[in-house]
C-alpha positions in Angstrom: 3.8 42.1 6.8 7.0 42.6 4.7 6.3 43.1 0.8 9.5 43.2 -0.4 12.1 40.5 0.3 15.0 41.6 2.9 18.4 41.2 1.4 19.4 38.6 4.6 16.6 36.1 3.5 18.2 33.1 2.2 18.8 32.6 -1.7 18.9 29.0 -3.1 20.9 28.6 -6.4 21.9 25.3 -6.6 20.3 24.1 -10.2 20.2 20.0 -8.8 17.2 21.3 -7.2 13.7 20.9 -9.6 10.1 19.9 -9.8 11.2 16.6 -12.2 13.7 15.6 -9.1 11.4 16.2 -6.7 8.4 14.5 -8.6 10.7 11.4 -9.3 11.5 10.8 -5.8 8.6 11.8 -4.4 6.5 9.0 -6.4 8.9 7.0 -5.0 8.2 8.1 -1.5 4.7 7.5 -1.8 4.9 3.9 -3.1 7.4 3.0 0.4 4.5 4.8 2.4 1.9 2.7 0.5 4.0 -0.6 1.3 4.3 0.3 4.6 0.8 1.4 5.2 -0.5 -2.4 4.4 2.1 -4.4 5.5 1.5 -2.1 9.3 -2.3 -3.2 9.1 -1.0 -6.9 8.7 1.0 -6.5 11.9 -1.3 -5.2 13.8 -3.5 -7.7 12.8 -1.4 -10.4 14.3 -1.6 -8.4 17.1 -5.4 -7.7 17.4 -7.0 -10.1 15.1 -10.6 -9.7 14.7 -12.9 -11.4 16.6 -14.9 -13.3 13.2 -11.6 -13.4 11.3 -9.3 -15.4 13.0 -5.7 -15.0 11.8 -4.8 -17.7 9.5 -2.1 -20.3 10.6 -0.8 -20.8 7.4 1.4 -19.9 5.2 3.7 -20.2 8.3 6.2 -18.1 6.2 3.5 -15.2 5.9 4.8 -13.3 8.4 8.2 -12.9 8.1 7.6 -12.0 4.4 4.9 -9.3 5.6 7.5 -7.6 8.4 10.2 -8.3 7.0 9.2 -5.8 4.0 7.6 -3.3 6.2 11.1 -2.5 8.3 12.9 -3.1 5.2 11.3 -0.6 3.5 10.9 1.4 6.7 15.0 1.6 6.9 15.1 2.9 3.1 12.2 5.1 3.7 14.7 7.1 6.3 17.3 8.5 3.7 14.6 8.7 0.8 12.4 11.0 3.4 15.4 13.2 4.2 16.4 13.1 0.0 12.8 14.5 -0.8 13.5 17.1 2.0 16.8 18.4 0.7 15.1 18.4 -3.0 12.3 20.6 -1.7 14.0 23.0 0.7 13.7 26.1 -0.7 9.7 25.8 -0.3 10.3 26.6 2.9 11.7 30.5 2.4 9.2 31.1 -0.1 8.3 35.2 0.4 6.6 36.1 1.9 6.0 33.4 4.4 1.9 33.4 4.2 0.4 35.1 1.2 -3.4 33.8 2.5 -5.3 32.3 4.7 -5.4 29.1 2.3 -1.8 29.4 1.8 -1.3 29.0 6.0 -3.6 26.1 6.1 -1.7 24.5 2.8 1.8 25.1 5.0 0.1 23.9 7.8 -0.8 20.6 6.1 2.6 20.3 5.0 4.7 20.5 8.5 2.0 18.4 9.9 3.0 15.7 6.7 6.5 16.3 7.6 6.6 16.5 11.5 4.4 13.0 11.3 6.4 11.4 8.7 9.9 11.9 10.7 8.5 11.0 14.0 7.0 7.5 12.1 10.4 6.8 10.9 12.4 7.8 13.7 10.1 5.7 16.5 10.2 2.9 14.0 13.6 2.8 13.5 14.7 3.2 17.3 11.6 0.1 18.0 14.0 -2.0 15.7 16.6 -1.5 18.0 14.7 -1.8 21.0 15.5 1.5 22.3 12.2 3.3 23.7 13.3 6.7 24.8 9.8 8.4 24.3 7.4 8.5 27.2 4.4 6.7 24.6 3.6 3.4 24.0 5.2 2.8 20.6 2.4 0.2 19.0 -0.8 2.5 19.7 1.1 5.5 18.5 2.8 4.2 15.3 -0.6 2.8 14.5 -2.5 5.9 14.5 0.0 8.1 13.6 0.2 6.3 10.3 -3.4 7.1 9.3 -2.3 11.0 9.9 0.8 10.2 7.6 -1.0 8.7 4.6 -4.0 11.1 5.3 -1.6 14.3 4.8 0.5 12.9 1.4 -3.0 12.4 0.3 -3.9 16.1 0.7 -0.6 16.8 -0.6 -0.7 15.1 -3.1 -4.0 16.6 -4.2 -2.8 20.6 -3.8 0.5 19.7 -5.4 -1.4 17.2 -8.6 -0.4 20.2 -11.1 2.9 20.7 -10.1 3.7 16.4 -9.7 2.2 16.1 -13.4 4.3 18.9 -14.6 7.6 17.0 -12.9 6.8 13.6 -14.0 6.1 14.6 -17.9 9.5 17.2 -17.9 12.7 16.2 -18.7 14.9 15.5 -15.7 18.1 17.6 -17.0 15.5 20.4 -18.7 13.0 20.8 -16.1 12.8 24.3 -14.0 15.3 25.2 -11.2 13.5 24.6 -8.1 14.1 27.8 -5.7 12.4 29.7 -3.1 11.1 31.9 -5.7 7.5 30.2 -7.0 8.0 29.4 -10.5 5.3 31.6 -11.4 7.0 34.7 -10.3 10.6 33.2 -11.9 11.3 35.1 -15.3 13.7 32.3 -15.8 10.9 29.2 -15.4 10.1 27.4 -18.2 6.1 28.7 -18.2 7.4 32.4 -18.2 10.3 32.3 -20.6 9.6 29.6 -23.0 11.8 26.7 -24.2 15.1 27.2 -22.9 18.4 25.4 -22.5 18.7 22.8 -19.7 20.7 24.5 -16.5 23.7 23.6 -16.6 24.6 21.4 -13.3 28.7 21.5 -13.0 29.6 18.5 -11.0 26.9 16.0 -10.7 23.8 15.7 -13.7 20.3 15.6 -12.1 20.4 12.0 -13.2 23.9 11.7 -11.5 22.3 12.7 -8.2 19.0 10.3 -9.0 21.3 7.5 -9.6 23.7 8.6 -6.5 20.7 8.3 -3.9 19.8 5.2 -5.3 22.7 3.6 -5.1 22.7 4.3 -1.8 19.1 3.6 -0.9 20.0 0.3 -2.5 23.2 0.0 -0.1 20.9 0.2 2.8 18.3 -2.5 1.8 21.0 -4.8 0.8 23.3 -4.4 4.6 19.8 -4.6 6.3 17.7 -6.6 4.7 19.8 -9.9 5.8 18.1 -10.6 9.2 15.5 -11.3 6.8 16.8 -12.5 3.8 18.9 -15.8 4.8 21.4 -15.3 1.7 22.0 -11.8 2.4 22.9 -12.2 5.9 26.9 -12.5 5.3 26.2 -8.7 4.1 24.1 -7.6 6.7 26.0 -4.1 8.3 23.1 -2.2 9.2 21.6 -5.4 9.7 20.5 -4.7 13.7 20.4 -8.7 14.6 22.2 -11.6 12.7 20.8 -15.1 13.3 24.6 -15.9 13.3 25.3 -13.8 16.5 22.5 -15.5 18.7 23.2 -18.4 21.1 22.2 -21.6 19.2 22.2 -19.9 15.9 18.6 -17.7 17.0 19.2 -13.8 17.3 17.9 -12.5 20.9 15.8 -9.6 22.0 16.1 -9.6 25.4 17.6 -12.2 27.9 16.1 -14.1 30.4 17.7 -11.6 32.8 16.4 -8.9 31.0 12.8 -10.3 31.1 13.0 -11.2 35.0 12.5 -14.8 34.2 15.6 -16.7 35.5 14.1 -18.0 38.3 10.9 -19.3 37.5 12.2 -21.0 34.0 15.0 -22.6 36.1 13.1 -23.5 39.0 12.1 -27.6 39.9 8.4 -26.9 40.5 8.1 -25.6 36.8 4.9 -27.0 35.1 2.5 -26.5 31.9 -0.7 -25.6 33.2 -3.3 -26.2 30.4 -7.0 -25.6 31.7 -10.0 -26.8 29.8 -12.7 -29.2 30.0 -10.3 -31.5 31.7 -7.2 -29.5 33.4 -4.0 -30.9 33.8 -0.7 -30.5 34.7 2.6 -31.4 32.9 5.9 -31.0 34.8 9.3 -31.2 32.7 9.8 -35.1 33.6 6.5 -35.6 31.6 7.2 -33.6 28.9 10.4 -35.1 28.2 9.5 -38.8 27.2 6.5 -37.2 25.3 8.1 -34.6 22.9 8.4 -37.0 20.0 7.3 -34.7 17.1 9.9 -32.3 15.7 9.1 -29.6 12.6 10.8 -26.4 11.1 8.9 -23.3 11.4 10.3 -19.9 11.8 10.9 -17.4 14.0 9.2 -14.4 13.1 10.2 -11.1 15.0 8.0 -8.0 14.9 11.3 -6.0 14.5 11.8 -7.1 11.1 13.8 -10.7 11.4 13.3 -13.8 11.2 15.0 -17.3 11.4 14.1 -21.0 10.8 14.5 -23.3 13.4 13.8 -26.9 14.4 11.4 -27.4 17.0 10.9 -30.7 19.1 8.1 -31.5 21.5 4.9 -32.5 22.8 2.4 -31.6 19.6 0.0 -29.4 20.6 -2.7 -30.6 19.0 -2.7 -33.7 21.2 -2.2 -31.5 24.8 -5.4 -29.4 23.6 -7.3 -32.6 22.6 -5.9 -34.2 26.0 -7.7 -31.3 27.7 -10.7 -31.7 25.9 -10.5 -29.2 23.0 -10.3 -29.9 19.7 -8.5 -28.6 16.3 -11.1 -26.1 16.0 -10.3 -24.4 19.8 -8.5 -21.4 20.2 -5.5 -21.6 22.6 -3.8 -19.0 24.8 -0.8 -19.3 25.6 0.5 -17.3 28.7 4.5 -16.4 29.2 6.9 -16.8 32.4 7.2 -13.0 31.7 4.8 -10.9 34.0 1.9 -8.5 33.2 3.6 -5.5 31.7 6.3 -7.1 29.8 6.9 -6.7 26.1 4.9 -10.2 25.3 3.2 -12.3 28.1 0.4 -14.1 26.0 -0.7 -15.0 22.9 -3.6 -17.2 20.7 -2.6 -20.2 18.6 -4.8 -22.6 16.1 -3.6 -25.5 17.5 -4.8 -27.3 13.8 -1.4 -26.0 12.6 0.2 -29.0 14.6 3.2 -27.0 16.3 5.3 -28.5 19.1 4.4 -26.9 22.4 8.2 -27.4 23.7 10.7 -25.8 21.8 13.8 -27.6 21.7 17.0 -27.1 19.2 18.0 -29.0 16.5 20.4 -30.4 18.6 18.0 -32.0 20.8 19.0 -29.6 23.6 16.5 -27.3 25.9 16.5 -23.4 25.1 19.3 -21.9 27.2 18.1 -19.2 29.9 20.0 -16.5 27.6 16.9 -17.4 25.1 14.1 -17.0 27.3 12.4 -14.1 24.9 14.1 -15.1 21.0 11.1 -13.9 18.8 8.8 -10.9 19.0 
């Protein structure tokens, strides 16, 4: 093993680069990782509720406040992951490479923190656009992968606690020049050398380049964040779907076409199957003359946006009770879509009163091009 740095490894002088930056963002960091942590179990528990705690009906806007801040913050986690990155680079060509067997496992703990968190980001990111180019399922991964994320900044976290508390109480414009030399081998660190001027930083201040990334940060939430946000939707530029680009004023994530549905939502022997006690059949002729109660709920997409809508119909309540169940039954409700598609069933508490055919505030039917609007 090389003792003595070759003259070809790389050299980092660049004096934007310290412990307060990277402590300062960092904290950051972990708060968006926290956020999205809790607001992923949420979502997953709408997917996979547990059997003796039924997910609660209400507050009907629950959910898109829940995902809508986890991809939010998800989207602004992206450039503040690769901003902590940049601030620590020079860790990486520390010499020599692996001073210990402690020191491997600590760098070990740390590409596993960083391989994990950019694949979470990335998959997330690509499952807002509907773009699925991995060969896993995204849910099952992104779930568990998560527990690996938060599991590794803890660890981090603890190694690194002296050198966080050391960033956090320094002054940002004073603090030590963070290179690939370890500051307790730098004659020029604070802890070696004693009080000495703050670096000078020609160009940009420290706290130039804090405010710089978060402006921009703040640029992303703002252009994305209105597919959740109704009144920031005229800004919405990242924003990957706009309620005001969907058919009927409802943002689509995959056509009827897409879903393979066409033919049985268009065909004449359509009918609502409800099986209970006392099965029936309704065919669209019945429905029709029956759908007399209308209320706004909204659409709320896994992917992060959401959209309120009027909905006419038939109440549910009263087709369950019809059948023989009651307010207190749990319904399933099974899609045209077949087995295998992105969502072909679901559970309702039918004591929340929803109409069971969706209609628009116009009065007219759901066109086939809307066949699959929420997630």
């Amino acid at each position: 093993m090389f003792q003595t740095r070759p003259r070809w490894w790389p050299r980092f002088r660049s004096t934007l680069r310290s412990t307060a930056v990277t402590a300062r963002v960092g904290r950051v960091l972990g708060i968006a990782i926290a956020v999205l942590f809790v607001t992923g179990l949420l979502s997953h528990y709408q997917y996979e509720p547990w059997s003796w705690l039924p997910e609660p009906a209400a507050p009907v806007w629950g959910y898109r406040l829940s995902q809508g801040v986890h991809v939010a913050t998800g989207m602004l986690t992206i450039p503040l992951l690769l901003f902590k990155l940049w601030t620590v680079y020079p860790n990486l060509f520390r010499f020599p490479p692996v001073r210990s067997w402690l020191h491997a496992a600590e760098r070990a703990s740390v590409a596993i923190l960083v391989s994990s968190a950019l694949v979470q980001v990335t998959t997330g990111f690509l499952n807002v656009l509907n773009w699925y180019p991995f060969p896993w399922y995204f849910t099952t991964v992104h779930r568990f992968l998560s527990y690996v994320v938060v599991g590794s900044v803890l660890l981090h976290v603890g190694v690194k606690l002296p050198d966080i508390g050391y960033g956090l109480r320094a002054r940002v414009a004073e603090a030590d020049v963070l290179t690939e030399t370890p500051w307790n081998e730098n004659p020029d660190s604070h802890s070696n050398a004693g009080t000495l001027p703050a670096p000078p930083t020609p160009g940009l201040s420290r706290r130039g380049l804090l405010t710089a990334a978060g402006a921009g940060i703040g640029v992303v939430i703002v252009t994305s964040a209105g597919q959740t946000v109704t009144p920031l939707e005229p800004l919405g530029l990242l924003a990957p779907r706009q309620w005001t680009r969907g058919p009927q004023g409802v943002p689509v994530n995959r056509t009827a076409d897409q879903a393979q549905v066409i033919e049985a939502a268009t065909s004449q022997r359509w009918a609502l199957q409800v099986v209970g006690p006392r099965p029936y059949r309704l065919t669209l002729a019945d429905l029709g003359p029956r759908a007399l109660h209308e209320a706004r709920f909204p659409i709320s997409c896994v992917e992060g946006w959401s959209v309120g809508a009027n909905w006419r119909g038939v109440s549910l309540l009263e087709v369950v009770e019809e059948a023989g169940g009651t307010a207190q039954s749990r319904v399933q409700v099974l899609s045209l879509e077949r087995e295998g598609g992105s969502t072909t069933r679901s559970w309702m508490d039918p004591s929340s009163r929803p109409p069971c055919w969706r209609r628009t505030s116009t009065g007219n039917d759901w066109t086939s091009t809307m066949a699959t609007p929420s997630g």
